[in-house]
MOPAC internal coordinates of N, CA, C and O (Angstrom, degrees):
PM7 1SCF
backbone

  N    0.0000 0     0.00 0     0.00 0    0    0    0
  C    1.4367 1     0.00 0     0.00 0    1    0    0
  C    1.5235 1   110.88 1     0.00 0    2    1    0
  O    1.2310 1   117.86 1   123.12 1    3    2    1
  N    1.3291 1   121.67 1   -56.88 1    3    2    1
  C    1.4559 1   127.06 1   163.69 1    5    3    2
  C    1.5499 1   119.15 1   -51.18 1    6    5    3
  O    1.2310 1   119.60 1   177.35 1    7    6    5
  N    1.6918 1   118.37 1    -2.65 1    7    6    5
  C    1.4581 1   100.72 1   149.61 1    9    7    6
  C    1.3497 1   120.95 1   -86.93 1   10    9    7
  O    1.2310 1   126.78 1   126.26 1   11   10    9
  N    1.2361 1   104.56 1   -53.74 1   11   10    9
  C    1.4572 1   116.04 1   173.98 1   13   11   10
  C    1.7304 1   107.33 1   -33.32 1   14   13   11
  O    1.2310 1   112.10 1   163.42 1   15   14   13
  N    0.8267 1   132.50 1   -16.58 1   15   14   13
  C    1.6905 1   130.45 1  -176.87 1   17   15   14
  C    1.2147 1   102.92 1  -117.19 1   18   17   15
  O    1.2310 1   107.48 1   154.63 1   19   18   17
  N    1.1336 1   140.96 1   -25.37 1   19   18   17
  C    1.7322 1   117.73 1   156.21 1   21   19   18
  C    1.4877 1   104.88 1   -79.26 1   22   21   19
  O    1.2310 1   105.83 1   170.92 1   23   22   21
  N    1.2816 1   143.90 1    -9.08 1   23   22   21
  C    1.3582 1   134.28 1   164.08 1   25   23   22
  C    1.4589 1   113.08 1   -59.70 1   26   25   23
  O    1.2310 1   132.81 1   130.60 1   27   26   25
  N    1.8944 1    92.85 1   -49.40 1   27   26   25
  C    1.7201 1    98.53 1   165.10 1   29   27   26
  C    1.6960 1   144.31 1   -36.63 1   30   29   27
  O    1.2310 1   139.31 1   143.09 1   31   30   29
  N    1.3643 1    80.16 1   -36.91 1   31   30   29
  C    1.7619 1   103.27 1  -164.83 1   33   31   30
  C    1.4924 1    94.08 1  -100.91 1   34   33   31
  O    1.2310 1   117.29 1   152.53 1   35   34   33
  N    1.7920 1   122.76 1   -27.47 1   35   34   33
  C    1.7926 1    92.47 1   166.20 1   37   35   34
  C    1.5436 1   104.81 1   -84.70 1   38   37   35
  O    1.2310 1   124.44 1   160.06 1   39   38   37
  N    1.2246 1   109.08 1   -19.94 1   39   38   37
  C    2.0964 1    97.37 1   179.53 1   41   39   38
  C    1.5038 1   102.26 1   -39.30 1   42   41   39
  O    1.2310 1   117.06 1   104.60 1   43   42   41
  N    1.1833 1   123.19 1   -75.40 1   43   42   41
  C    1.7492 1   158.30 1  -174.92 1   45   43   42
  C    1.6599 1    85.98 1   -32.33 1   46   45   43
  O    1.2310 1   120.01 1   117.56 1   47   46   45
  N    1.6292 1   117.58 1   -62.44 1   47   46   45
  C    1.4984 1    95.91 1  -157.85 1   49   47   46
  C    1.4874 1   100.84 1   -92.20 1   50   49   47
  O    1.2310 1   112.23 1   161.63 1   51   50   49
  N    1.0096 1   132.27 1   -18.37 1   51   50   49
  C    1.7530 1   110.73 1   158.28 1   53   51   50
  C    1.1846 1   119.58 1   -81.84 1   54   53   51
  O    1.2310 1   115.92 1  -177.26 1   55   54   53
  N    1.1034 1   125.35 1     2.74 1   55   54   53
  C    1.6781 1   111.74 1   152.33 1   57   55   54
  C    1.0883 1   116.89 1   -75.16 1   58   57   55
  O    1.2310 1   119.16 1   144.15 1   59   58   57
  N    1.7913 1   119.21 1   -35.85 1   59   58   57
  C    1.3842 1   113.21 1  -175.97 1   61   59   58
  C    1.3065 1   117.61 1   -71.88 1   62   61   59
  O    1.2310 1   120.64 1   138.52 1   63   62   61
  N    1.2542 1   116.39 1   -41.48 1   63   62   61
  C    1.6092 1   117.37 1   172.13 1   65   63   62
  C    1.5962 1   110.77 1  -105.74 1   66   65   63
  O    1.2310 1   127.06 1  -129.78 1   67   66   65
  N    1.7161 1   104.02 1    50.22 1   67   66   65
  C    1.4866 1   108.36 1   133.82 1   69   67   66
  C    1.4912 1   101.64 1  -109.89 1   70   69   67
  O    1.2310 1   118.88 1   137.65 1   71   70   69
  N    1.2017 1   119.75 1   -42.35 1   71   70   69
  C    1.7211 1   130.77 1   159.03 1   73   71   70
  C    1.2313 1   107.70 1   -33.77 1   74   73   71
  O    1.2310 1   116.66 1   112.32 1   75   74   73
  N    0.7831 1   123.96 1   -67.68 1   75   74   73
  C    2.1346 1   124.27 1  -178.12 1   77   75   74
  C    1.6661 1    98.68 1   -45.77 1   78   77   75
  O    1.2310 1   125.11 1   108.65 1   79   78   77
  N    1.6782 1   107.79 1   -71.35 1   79   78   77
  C    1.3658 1   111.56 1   177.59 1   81   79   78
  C    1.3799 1   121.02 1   -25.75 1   82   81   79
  O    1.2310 1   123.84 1   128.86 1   83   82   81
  N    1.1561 1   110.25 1   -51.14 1   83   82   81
  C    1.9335 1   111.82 1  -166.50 1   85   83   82
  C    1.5755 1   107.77 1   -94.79 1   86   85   83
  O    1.2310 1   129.35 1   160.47 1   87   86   85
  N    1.7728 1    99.58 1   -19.53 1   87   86   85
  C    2.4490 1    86.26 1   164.61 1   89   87   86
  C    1.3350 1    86.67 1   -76.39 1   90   89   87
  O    1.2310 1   104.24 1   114.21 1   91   90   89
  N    1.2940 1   146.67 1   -65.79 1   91   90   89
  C    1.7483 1   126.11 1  -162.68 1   93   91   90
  C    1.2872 1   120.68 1   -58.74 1   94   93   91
  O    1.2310 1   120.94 1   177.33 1   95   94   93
  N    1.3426 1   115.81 1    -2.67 1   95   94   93
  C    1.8401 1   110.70 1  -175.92 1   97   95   94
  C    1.5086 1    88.18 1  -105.13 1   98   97   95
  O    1.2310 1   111.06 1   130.00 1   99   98   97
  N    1.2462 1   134.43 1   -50.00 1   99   98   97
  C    1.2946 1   145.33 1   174.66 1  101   99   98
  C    1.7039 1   103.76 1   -40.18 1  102  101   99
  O    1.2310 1   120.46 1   117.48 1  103  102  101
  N    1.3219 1   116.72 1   -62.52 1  103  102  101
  C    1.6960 1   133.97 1  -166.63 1  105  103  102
  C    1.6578 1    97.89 1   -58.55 1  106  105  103
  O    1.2310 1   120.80 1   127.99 1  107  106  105
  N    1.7006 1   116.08 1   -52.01 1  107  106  105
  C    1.5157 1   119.30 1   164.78 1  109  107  106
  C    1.4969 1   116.73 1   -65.22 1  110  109  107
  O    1.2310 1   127.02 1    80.15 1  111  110  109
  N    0.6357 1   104.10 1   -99.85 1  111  110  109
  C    2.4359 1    86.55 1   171.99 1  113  111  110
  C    1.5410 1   116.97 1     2.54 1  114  113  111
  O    1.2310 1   128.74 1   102.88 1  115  114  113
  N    1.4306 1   100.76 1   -77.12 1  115  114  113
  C    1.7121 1    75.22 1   161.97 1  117  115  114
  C    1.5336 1   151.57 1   -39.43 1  118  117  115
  O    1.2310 1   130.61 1   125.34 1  119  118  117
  N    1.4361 1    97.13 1   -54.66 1  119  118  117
  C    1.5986 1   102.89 1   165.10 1  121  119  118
  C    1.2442 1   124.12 1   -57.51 1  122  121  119
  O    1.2310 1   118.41 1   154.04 1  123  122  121
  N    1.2133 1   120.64 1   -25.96 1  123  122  121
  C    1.5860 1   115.64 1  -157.74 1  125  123  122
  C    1.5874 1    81.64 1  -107.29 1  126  125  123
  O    1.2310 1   105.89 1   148.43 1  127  126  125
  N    1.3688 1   143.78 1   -31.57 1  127  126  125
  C    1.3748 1   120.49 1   162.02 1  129  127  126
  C    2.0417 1   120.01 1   -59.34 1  130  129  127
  O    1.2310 1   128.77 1   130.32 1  131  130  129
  N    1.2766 1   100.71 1   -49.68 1  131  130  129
  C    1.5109 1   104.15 1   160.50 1  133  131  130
  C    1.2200 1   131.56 1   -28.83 1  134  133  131
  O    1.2310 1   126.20 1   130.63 1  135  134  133
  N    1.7974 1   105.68 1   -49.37 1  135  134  133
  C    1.6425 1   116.20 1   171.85 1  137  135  134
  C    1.3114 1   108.27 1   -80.09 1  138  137  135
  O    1.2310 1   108.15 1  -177.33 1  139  138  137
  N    1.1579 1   139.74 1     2.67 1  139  138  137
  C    1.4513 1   140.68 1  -177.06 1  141  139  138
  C    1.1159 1   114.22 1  -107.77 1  142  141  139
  O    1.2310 1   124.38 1   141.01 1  143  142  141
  N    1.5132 1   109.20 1   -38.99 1  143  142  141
  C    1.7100 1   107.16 1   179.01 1  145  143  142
  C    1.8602 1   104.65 1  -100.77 1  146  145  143
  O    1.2310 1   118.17 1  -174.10 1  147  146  145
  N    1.1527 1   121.09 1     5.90 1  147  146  145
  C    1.5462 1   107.72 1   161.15 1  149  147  146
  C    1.4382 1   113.51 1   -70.21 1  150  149  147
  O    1.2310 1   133.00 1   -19.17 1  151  150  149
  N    1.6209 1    92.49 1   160.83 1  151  150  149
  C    1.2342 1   106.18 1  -162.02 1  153  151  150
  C    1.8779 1    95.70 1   -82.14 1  154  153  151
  O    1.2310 1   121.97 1   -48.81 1  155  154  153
  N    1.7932 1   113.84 1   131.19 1  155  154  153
  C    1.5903 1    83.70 1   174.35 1  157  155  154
  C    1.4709 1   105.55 1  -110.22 1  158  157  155
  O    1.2310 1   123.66 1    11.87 1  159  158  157
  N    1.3395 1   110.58 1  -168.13 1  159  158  157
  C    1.4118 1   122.68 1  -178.87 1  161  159  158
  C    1.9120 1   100.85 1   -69.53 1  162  161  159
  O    1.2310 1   110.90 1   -29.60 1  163  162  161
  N    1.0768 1   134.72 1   150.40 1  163  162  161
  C    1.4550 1   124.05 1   147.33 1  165  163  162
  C    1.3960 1   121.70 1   -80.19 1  166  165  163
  O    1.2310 1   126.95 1   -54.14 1  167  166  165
  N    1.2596 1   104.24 1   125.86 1  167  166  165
  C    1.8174 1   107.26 1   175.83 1  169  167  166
  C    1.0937 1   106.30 1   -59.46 1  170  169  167
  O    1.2310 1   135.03 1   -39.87 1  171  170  169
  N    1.6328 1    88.53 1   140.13 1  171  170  169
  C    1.7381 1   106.91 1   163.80 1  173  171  170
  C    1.7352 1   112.87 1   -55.36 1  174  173  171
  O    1.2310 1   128.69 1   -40.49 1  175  174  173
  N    1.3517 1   100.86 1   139.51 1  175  174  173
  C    1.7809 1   122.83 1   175.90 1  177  175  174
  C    1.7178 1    82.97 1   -51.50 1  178  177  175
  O    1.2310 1   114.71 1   -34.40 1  179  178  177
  N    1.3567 1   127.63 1   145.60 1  179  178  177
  C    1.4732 1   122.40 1   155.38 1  181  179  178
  C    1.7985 1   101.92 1   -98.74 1  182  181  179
  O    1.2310 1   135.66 1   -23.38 1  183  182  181
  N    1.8026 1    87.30 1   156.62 1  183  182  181
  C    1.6586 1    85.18 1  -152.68 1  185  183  182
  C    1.8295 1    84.17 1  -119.00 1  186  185  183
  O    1.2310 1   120.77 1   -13.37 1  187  186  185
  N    1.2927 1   116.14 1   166.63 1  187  186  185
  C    1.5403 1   115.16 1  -158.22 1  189  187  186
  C    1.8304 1    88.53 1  -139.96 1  190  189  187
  O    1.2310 1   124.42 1   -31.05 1  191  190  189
  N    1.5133 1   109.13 1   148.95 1  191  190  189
  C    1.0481 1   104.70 1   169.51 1  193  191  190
  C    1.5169 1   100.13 1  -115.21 1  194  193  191
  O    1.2310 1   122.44 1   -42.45 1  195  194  193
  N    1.6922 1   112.93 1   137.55 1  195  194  193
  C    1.6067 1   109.04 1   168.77 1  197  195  194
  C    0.9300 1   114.22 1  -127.71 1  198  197  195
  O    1.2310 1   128.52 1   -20.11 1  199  198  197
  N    1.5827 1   101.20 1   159.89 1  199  198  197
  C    1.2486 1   111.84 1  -170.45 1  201  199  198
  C    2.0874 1    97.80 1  -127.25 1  202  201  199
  O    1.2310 1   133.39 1   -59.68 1  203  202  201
  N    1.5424 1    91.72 1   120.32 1  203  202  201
  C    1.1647 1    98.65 1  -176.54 1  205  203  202
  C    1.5059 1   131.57 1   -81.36 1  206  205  203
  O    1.2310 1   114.43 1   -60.25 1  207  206  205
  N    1.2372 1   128.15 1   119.75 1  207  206  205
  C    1.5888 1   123.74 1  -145.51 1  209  207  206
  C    2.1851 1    79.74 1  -107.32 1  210  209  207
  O    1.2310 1   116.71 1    86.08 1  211  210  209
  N    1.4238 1   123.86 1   -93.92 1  211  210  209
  C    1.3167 1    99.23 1  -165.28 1  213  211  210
  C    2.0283 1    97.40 1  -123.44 1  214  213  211
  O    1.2310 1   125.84 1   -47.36 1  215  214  213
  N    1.4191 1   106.39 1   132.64 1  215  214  213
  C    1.8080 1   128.46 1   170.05 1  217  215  214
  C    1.8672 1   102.00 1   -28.45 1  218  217  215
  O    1.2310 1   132.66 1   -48.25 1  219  218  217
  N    0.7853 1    93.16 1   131.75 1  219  218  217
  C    1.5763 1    84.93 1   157.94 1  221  219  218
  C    1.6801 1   124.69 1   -78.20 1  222  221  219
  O    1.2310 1   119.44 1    26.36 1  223  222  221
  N    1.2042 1   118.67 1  -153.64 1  223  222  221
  C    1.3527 1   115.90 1  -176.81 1  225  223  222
  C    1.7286 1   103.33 1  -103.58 1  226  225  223
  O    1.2310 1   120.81 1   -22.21 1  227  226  225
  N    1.5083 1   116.05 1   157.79 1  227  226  225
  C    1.2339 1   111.27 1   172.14 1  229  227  226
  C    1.0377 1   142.76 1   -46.98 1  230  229  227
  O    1.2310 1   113.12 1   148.71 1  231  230  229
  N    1.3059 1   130.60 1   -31.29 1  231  230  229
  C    1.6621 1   138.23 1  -176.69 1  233  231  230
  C    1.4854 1    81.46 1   -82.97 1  234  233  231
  O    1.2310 1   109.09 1   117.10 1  235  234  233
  N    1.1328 1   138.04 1   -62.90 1  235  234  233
  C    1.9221 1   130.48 1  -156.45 1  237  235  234
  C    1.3177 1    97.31 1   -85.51 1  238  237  235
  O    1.2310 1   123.91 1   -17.56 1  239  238  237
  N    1.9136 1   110.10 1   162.44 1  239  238  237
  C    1.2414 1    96.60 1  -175.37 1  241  239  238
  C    1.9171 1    90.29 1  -116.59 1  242  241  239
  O    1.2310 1   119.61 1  -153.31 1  243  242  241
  N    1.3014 1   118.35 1    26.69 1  243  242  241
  C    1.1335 1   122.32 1  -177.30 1  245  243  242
  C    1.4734 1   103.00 1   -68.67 1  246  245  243
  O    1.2310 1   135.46 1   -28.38 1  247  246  245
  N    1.5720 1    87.69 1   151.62 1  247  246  245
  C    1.6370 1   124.18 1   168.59 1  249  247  246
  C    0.9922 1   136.21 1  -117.10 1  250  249  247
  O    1.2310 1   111.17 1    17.87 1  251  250  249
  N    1.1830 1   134.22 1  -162.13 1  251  250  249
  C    1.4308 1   162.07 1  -171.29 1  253  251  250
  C    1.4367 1   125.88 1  -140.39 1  254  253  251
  O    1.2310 1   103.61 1  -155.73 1  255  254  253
  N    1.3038 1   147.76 1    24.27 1  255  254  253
  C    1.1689 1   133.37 1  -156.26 1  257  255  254
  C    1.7067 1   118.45 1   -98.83 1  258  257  255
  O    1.2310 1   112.90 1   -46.16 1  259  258  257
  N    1.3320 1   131.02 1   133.84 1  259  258  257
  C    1.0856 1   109.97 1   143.79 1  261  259  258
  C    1.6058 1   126.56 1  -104.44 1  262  261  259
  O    1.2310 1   120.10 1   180.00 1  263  262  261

């Protein structure tokens, strides 16, 4: 009889923490869909300063810059 009741008492606790398991996998899914489907800001273009070392030739409009 005293097996049969610790079989009991692990049934009970892996159900509960398969239950725990799937509200925290459930609770993450949401969020990480939430952060995916918000709307975000668009990044700023990054802007470069150059410094032009030699023009290219007329027909191309290539350069040189660092």
């Amino acid at each position: 009889m005293a097996g049969n009741r610790k079989l009991g008492c692990l049934s009970i606790f892996l159900f509960v923490a398969l239950c725990a398991s799937l509200f925290v996998n459930f609770v993450l899914m949401i969020a990480a869909f939430q952060r995916l489907g918000g709307i975000r800001e668009a990044e700023p273009i990054p802007r470069f300063r150059e410094i032009l070392l030699q023009r290219g030739t007329r027909p191309s409009l290539d350069k040189i810059a660092v």
